[in-house]
C-alpha positions in Angstrom: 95.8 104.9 89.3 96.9 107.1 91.9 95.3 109.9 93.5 97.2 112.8 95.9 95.0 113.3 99.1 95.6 115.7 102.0 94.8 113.8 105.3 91.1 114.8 106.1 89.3 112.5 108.1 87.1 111.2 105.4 90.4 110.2 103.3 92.2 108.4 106.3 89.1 106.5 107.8 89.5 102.6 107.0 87.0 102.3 104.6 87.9 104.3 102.2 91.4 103.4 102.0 89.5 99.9 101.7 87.7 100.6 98.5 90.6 102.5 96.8 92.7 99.1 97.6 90.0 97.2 95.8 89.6 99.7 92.9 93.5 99.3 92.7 93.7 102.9 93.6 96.8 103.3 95.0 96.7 106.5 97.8 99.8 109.4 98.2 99.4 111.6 101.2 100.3 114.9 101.2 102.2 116.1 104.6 100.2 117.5 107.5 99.8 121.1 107.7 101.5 121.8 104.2 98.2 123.9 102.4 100.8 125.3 100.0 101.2 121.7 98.5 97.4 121.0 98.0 95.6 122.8 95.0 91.9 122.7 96.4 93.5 125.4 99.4 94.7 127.5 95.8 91.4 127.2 94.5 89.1 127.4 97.1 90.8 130.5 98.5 90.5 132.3 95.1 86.8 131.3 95.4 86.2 132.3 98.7 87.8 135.5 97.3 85.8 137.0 94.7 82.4 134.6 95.8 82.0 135.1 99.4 83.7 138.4 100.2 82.3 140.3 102.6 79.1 137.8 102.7 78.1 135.7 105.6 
């Protein structure tokens, strides 16, 4: 299996690059500071959009 993962903390931290080795997960990274390449920045700013505009 491989899963595509931007580099957020909770991605990079030891142990969960530990548990996807043992789940034979293997990990891609996506480059720093590239929000065009990651589809949750696509989706979340539609979201945020049409959900939260104008809200606090």
């Amino acid at each position: 299996m491989l899963l595509l993962l931007d580099q957020a903390t909770c991605h990079t931290v030891q142990r969960s690059q530990v548990l996807a080795a043992q789940l034979d997960i293997r990990l891609l990274w996506l480059p720093k500071r590239r929000p065009e390449l990651n589809a949750m920045d696509h989706v979340w700013r539609e979201l945020t959009l049409h959900i939260s505009a104008n809200l606090q």
